[in-house]
The first five atom37 places (N, CA, C, CB, O) and aatype in JSON, in Angstrom:
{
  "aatype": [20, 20, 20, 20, 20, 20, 20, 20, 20, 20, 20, 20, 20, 20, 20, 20, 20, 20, 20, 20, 20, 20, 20, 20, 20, 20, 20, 20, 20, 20, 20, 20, 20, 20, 20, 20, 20, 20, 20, 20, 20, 20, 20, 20, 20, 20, 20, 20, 20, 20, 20, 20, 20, 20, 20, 20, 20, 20, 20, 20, 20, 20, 20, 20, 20, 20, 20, 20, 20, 20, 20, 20, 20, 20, 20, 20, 20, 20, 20, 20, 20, 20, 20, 20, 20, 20, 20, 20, 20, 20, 20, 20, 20, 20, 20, 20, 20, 20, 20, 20, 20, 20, 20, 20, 20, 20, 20, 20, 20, 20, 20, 20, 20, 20, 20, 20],
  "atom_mask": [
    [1, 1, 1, 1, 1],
    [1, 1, 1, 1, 1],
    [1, 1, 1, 1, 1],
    [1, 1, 1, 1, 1],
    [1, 1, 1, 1, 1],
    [1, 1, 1, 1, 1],
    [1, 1, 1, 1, 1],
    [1, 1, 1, 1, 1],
    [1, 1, 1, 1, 1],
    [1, 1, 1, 1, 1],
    [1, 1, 1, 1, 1],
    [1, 1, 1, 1, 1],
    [1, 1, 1, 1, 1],
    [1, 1, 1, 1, 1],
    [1, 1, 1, 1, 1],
    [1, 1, 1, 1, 1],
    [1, 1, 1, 1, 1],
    [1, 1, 1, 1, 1],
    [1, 1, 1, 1, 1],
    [1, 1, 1, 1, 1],
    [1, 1, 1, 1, 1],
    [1, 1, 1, 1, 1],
    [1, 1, 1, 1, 1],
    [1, 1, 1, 1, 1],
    [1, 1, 1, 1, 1],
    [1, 1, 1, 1, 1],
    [1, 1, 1, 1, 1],
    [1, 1, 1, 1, 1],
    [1, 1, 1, 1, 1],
    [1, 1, 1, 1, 1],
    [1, 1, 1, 1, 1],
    [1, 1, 1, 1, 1],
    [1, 1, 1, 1, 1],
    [1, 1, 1, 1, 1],
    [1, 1, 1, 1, 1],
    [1, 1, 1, 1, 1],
    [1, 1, 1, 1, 1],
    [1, 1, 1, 1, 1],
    [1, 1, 1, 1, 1],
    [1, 1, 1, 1, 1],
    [1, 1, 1, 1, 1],
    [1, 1, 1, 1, 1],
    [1, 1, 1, 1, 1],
    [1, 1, 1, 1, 1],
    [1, 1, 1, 1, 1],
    [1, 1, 1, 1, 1],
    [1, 1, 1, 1, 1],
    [1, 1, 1, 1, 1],
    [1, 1, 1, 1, 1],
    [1, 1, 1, 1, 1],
    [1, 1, 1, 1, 1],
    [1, 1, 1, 1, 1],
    [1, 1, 1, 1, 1],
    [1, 1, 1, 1, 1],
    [1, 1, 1, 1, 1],
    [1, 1, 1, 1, 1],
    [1, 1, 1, 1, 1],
    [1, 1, 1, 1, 1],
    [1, 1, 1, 1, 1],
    [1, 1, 1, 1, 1],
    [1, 1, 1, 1, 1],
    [1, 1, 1, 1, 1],
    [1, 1, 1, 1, 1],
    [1, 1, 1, 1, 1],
    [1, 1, 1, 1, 1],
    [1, 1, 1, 1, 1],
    [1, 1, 1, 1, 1],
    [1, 1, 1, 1, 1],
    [1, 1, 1, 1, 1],
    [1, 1, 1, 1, 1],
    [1, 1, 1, 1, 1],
    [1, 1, 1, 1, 1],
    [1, 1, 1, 1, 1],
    [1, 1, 1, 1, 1],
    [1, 1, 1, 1, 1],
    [1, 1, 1, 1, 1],
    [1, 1, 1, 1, 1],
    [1, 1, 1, 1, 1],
    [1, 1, 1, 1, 1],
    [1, 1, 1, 1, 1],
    [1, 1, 1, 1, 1],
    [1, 1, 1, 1, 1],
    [1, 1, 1, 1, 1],
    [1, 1, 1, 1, 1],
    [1, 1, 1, 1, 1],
    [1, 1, 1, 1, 1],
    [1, 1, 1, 1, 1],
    [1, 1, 1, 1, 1],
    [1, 1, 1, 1, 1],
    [1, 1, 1, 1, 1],
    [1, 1, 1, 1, 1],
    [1, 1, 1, 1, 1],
    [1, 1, 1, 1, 1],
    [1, 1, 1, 1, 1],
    [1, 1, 1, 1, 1],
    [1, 1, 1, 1, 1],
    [1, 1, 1, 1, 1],
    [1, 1, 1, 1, 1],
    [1, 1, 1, 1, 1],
    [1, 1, 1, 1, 1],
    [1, 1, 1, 1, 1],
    [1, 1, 1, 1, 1],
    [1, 1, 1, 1, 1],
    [1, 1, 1, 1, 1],
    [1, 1, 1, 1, 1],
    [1, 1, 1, 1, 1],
    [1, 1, 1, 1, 1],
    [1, 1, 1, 1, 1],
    [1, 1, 1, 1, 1],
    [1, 1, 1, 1, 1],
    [1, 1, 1, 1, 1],
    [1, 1, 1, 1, 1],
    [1, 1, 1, 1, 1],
    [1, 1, 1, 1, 1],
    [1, 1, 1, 1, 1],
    [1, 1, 1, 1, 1]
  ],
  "atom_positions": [
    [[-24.57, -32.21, -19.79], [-24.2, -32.84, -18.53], [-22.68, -33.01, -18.48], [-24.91, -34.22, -18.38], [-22.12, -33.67, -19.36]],
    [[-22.01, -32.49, -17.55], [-20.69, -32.43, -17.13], [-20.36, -33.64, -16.95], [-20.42, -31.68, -16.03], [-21.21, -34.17, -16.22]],
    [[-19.45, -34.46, -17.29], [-18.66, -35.66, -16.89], [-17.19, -35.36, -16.82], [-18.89, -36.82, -17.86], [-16.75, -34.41, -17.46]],
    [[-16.15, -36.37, -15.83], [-14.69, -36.26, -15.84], [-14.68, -37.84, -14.85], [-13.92, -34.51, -15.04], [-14.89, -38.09, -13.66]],
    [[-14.27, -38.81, -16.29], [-14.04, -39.98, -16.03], [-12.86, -40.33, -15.89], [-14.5, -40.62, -16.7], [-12.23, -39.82, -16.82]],
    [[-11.96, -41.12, -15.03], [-10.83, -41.76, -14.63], [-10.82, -42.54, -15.38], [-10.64, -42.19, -13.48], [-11.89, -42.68, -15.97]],
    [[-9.74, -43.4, -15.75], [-9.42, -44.65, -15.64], [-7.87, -45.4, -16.06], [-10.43, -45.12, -16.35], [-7.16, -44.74, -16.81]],
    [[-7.35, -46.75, -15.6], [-6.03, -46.41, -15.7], [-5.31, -47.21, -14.25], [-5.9, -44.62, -15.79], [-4.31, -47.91, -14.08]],
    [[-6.22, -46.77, -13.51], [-5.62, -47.56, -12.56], [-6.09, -49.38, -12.21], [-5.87, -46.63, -11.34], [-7.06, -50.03, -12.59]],
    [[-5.12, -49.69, -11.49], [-4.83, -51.2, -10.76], [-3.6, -50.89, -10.09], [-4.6, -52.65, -11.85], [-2.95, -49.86, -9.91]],
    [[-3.47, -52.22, -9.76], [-1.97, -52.61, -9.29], [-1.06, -52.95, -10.33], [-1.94, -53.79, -8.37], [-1.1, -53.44, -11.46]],
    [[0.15, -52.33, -9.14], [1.33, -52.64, -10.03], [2.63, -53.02, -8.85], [1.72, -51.13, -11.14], [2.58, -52.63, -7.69]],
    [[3.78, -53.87, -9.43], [4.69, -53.58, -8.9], [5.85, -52.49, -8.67], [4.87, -54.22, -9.11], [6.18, -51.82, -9.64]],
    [[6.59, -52.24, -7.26], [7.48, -51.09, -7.04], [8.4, -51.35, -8.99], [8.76, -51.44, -5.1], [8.99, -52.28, -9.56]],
    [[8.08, -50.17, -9.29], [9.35, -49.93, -10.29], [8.61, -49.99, -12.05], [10.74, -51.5, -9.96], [9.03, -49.83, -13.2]],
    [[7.17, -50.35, -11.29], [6.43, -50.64, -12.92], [6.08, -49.21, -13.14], [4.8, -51.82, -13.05], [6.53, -48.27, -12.49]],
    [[5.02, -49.1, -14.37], [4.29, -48.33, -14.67], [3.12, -48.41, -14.84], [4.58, -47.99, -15.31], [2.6, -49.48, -15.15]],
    [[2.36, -47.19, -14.64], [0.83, -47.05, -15.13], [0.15, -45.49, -16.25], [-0.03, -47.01, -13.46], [0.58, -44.35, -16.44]],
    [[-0.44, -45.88, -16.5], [-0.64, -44.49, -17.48], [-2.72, -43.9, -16.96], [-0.39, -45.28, -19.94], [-3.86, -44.19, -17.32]],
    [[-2.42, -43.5, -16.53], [-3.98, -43.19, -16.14], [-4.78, -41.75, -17.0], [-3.95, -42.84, -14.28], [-4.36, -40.6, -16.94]],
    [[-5.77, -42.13, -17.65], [-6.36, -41.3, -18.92], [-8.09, -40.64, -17.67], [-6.86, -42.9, -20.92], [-8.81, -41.01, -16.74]],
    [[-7.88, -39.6, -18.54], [-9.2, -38.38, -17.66], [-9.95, -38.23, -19.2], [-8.38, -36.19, -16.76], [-9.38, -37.88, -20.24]],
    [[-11.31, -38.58, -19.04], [-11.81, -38.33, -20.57], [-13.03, -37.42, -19.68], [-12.37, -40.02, -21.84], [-13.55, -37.75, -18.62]],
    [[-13.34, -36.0, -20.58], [-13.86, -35.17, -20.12], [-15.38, -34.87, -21.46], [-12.6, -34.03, -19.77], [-15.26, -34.99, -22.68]],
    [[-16.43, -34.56, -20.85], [-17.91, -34.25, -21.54], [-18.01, -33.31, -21.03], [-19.17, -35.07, -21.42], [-17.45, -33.06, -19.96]],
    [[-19.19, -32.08, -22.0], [-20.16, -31.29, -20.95], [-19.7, -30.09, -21.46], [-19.98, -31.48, -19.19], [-20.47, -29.21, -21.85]],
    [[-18.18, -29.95, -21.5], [-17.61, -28.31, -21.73], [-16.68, -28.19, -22.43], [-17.13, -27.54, -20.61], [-16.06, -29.16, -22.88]],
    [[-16.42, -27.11, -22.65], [-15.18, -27.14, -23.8], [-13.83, -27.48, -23.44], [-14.97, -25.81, -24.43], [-13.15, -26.56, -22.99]],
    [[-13.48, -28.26, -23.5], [-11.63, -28.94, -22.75], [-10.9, -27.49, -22.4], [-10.21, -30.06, -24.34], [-10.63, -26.73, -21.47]],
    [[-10.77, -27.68, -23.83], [-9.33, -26.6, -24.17], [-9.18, -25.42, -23.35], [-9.34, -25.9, -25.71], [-8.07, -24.91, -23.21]],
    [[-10.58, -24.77, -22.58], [-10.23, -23.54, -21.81], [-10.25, -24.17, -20.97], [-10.91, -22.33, -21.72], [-11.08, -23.39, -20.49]],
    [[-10.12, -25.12, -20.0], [-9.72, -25.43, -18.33], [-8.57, -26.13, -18.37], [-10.82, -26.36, -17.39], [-8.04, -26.8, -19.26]],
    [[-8.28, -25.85, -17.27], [-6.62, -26.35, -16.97], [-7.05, -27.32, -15.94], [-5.3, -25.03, -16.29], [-7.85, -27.22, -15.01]],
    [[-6.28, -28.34, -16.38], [-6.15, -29.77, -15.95], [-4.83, -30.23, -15.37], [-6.42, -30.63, -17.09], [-3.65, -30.07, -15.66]],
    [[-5.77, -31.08, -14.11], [-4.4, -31.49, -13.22], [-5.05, -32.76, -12.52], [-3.78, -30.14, -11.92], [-6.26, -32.94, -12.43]],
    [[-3.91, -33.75, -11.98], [-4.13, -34.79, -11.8], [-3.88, -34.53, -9.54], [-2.99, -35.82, -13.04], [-2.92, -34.01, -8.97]],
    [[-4.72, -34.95, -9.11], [-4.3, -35.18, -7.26], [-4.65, -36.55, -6.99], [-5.3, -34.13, -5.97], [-5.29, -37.44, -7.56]],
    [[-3.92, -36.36, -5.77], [-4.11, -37.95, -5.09], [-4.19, -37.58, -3.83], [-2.85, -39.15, -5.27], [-3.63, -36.65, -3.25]],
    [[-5.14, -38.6, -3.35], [-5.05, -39.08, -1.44], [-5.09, -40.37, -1.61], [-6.46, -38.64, -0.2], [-5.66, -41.18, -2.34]],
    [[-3.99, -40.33, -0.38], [-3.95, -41.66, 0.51], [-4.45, -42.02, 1.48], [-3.1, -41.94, 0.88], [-4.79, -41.07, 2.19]],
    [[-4.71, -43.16, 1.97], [-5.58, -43.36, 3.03], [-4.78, -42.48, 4.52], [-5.79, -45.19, 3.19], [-3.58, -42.63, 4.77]],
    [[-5.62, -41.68, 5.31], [-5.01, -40.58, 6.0], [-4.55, -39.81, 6.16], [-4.7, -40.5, 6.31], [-4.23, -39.24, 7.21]],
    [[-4.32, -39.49, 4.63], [-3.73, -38.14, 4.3], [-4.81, -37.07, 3.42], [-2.32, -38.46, 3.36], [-5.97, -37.4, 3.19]],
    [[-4.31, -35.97, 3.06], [-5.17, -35.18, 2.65], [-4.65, -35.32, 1.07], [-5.17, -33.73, 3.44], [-3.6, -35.86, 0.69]],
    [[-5.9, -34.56, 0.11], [-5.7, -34.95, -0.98], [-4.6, -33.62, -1.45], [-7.13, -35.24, -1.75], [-4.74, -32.45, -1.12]],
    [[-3.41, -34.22, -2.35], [-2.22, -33.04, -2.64], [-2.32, -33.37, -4.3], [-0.29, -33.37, -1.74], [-2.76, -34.42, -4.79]],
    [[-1.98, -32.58, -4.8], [-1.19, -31.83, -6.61], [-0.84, -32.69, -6.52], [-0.08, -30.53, -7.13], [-0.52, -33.03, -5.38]],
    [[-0.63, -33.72, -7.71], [0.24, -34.13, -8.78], [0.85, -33.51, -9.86], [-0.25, -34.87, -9.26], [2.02, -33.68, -10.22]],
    [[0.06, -32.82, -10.34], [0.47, -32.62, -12.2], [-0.63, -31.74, -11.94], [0.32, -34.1, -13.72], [-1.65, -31.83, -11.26]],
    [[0.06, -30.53, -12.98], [-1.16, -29.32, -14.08], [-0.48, -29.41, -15.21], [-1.37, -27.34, -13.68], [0.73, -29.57, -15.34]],
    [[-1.67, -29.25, -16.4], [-1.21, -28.75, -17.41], [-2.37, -27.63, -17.99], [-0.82, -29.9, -18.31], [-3.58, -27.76, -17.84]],
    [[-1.69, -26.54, -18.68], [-2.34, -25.79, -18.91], [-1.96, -25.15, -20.63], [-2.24, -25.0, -17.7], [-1.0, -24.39, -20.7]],
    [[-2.41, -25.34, -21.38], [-2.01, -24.93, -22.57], [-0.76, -25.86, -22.57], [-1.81, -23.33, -22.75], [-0.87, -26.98, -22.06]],
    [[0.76, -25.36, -23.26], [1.88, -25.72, -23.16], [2.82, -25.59, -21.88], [2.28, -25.23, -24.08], [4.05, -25.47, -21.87]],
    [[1.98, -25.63, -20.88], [2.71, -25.56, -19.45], [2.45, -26.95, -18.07], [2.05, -23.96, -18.8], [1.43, -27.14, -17.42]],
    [[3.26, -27.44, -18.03], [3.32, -28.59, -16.87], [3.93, -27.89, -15.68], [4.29, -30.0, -17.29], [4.67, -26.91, -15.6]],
    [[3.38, -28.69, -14.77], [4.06, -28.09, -13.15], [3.87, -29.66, -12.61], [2.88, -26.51, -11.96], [3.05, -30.52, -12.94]],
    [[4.82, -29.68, -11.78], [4.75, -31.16, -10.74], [5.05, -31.07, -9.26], [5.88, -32.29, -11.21], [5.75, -30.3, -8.61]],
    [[4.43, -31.92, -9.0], [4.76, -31.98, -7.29], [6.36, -32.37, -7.21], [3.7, -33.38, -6.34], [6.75, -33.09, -8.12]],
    [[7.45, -31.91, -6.1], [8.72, -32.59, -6.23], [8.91, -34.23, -6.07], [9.54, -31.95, -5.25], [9.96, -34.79, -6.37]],
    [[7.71, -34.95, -5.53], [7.75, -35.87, -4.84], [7.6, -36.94, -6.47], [6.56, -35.79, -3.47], [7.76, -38.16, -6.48]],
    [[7.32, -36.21, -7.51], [7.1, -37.0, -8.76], [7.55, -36.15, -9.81], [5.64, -37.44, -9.01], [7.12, -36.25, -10.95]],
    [[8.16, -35.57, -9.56], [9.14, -34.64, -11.53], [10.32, -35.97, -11.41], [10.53, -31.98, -11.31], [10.71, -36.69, -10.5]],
    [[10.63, -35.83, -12.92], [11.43, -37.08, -13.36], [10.54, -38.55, -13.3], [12.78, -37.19, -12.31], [11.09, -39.43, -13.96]],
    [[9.33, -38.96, -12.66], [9.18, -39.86, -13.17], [7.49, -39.94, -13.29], [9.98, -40.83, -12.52], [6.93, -41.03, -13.44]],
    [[6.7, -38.62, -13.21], [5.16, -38.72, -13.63], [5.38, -38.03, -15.28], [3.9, -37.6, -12.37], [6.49, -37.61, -15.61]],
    [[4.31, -37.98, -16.14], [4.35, -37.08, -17.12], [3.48, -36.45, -17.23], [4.53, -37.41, -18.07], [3.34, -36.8, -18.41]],
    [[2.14, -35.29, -17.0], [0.84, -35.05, -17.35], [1.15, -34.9, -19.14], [0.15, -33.58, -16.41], [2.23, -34.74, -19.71]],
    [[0.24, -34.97, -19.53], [-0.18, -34.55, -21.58], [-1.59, -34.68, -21.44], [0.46, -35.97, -23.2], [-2.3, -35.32, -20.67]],
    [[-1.91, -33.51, -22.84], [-3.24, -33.88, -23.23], [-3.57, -33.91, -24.2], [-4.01, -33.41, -22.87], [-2.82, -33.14, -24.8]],
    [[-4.62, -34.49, -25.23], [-5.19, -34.36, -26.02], [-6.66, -33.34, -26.06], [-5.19, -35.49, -26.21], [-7.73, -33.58, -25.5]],
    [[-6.34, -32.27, -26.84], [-7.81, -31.37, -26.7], [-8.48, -32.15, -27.2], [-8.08, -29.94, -27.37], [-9.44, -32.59, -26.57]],
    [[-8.18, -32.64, -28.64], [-8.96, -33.31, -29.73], [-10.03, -34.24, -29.21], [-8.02, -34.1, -30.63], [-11.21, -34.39, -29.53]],
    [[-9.19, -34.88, -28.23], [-10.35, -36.69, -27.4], [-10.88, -36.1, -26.2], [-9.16, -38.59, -26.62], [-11.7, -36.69, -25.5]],
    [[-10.4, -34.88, -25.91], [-10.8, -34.07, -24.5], [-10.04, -34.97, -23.03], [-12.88, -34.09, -24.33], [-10.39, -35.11, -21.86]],
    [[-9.23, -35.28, -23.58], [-8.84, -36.68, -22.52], [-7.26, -35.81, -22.03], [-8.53, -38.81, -23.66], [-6.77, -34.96, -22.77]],
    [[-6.7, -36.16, -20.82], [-5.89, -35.45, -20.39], [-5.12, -37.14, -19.36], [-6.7, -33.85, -19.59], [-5.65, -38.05, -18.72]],
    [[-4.09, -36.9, -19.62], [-3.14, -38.56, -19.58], [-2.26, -38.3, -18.24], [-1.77, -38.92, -21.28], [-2.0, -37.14, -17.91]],
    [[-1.82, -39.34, -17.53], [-0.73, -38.75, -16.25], [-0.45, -40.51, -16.87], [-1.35, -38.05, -13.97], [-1.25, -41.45, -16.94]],
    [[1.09, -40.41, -17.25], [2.15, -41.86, -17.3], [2.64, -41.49, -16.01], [3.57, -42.08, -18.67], [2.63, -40.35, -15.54]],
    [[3.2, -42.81, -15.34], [3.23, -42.74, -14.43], [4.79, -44.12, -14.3], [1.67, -42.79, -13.9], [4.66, -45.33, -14.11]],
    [[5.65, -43.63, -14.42], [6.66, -44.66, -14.32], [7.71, -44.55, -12.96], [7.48, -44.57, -15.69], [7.43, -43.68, -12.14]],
    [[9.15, -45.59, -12.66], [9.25, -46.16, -11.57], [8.3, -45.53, -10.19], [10.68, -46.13, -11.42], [8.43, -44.57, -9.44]],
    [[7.26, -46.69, -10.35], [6.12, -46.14, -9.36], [6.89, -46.97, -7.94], [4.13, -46.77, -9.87], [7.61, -47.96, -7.85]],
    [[6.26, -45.89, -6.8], [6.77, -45.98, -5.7], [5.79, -46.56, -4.15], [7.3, -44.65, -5.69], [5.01, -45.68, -3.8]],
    [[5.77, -47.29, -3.62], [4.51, -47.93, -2.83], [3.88, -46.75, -2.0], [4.97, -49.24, -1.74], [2.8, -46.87, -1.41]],
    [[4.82, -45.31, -1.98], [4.57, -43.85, -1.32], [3.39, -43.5, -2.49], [6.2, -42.59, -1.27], [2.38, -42.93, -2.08]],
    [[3.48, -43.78, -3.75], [2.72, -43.73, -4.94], [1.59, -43.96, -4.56], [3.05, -44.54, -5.94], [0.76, -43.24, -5.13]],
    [[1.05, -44.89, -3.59], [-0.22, -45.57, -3.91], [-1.53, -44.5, -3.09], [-0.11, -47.39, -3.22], [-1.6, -44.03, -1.96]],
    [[-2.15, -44.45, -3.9], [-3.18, -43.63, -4.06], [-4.44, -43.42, -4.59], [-2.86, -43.09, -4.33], [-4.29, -43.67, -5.78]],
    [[-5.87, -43.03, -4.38], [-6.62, -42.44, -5.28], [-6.23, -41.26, -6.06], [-7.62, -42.19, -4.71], [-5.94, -40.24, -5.43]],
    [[-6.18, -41.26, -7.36], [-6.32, -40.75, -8.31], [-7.18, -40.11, -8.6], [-6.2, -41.26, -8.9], [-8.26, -40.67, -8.81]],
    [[-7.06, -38.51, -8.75], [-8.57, -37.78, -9.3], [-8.14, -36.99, -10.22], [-9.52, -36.85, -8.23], [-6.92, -36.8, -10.28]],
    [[-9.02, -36.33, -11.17], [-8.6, -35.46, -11.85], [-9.53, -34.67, -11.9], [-8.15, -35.78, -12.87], [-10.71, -35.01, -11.8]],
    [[-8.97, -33.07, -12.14], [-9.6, -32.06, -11.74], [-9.5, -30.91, -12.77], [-9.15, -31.74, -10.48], [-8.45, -30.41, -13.16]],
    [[-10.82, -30.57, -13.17], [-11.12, -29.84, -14.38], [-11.02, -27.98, -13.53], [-13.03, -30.5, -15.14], [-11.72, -27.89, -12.53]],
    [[-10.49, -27.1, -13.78], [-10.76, -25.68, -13.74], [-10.62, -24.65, -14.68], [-10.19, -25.29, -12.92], [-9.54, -24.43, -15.23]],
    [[-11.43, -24.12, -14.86], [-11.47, -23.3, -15.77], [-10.89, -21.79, -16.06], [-12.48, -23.33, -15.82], [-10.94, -20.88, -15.23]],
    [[-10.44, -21.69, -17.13], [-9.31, -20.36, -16.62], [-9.02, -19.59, -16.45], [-8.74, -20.0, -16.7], [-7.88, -19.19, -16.2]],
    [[-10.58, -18.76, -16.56], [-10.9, -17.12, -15.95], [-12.0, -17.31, -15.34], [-11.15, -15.81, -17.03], [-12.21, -16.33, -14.64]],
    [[-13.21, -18.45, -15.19], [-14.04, -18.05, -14.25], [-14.0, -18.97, -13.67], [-15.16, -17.64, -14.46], [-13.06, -19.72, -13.94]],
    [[-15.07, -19.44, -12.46], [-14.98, -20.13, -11.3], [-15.2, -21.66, -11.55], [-15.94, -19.57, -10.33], [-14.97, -22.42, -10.61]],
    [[-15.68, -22.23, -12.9], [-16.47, -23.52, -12.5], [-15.17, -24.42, -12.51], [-17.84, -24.07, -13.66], [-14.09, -24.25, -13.06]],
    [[-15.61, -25.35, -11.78], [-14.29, -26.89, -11.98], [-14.94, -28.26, -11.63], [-12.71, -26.83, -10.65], [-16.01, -28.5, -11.08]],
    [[-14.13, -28.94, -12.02], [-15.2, -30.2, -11.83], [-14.34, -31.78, -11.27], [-16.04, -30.51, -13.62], [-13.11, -31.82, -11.14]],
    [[-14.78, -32.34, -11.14], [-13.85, -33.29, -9.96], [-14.22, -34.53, -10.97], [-14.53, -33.44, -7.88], [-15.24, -34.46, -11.65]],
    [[-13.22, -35.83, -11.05], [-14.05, -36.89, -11.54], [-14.07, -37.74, -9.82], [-13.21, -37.86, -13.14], [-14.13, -37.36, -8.65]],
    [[-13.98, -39.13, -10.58], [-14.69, -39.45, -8.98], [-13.47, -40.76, -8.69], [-16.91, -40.19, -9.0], [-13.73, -41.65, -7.89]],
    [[-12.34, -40.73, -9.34], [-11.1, -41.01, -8.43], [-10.9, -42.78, -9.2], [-11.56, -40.86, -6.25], [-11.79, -43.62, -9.31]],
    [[-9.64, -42.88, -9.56], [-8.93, -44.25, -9.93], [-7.93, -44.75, -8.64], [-7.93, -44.0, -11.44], [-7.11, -43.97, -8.15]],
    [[-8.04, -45.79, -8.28], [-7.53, -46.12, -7.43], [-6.34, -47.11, -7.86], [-8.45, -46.5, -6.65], [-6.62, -47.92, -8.75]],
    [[-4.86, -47.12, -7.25], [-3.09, -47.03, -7.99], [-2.57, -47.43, -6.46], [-2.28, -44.97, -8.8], [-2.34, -46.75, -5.46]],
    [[-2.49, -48.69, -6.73], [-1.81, -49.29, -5.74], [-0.56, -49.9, -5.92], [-2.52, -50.08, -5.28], [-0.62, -50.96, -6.53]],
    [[0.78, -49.47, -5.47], [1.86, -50.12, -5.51], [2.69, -50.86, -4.69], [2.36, -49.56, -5.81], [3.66, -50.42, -4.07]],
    [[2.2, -52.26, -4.7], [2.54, -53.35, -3.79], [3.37, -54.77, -4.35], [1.18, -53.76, -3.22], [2.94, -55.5, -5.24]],
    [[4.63, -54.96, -3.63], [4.62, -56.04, -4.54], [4.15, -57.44, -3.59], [6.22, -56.14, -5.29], [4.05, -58.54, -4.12]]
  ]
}
């Protein structure tokens, strides 16, 4: 049985941090490439972070202050998340794909609110 659990989020204040962890069951980590998205209320859901082997990519709206990493070992895949921005606030999902064939898998979203 496939799982991709969130967790990590709450509130925070403009300028804090959060570190939000993706712990993954079901399949083998290490071949899917992992990335972190967000929606906001009325917007559509956009990229945060991929990582894929030794490769990161970021949205411009967060290089310099998101980080994606992962651990194959815990199957868990991490987004730190520092001077957070109230544009920041968002559901959180993370999204499993795999890296030559089709399957991917969604978890079901941490919610990262930045209000002071």
């Amino acid at each position: 049985q496939v799982q991709v659990v969130e967790s990590g989020g709450g509130l925070v204040q403009p300028g804090g941090s959060l570190r939000l962890s993706c712990t993954a069951s079901g399949f083998t980590f290490s071949n899917y490439r992992m990335s972190w998205h967000r929606q906001a209320p009325g917007k559509e859901r956009e990229l945060v972070a991929t990582i894929a082997g030794g490769s990161t990519n970021y949205a411009d709206s967060v290089k310099g202050r998101f980080t994606i990493s992962r651990d194959n070992p815990k199957n868990t895949v991490y987004l730190q998340m520092n001077s957070l921005k109230p544009e920041d606030t968002a559901v959180y999902y993370c999204h499993a794909a795999h890296k030559w064939a089709g399957y991917n898998y969604w978890g079901q979203g941490t919610q990262v609110t930045v209000s002071s």
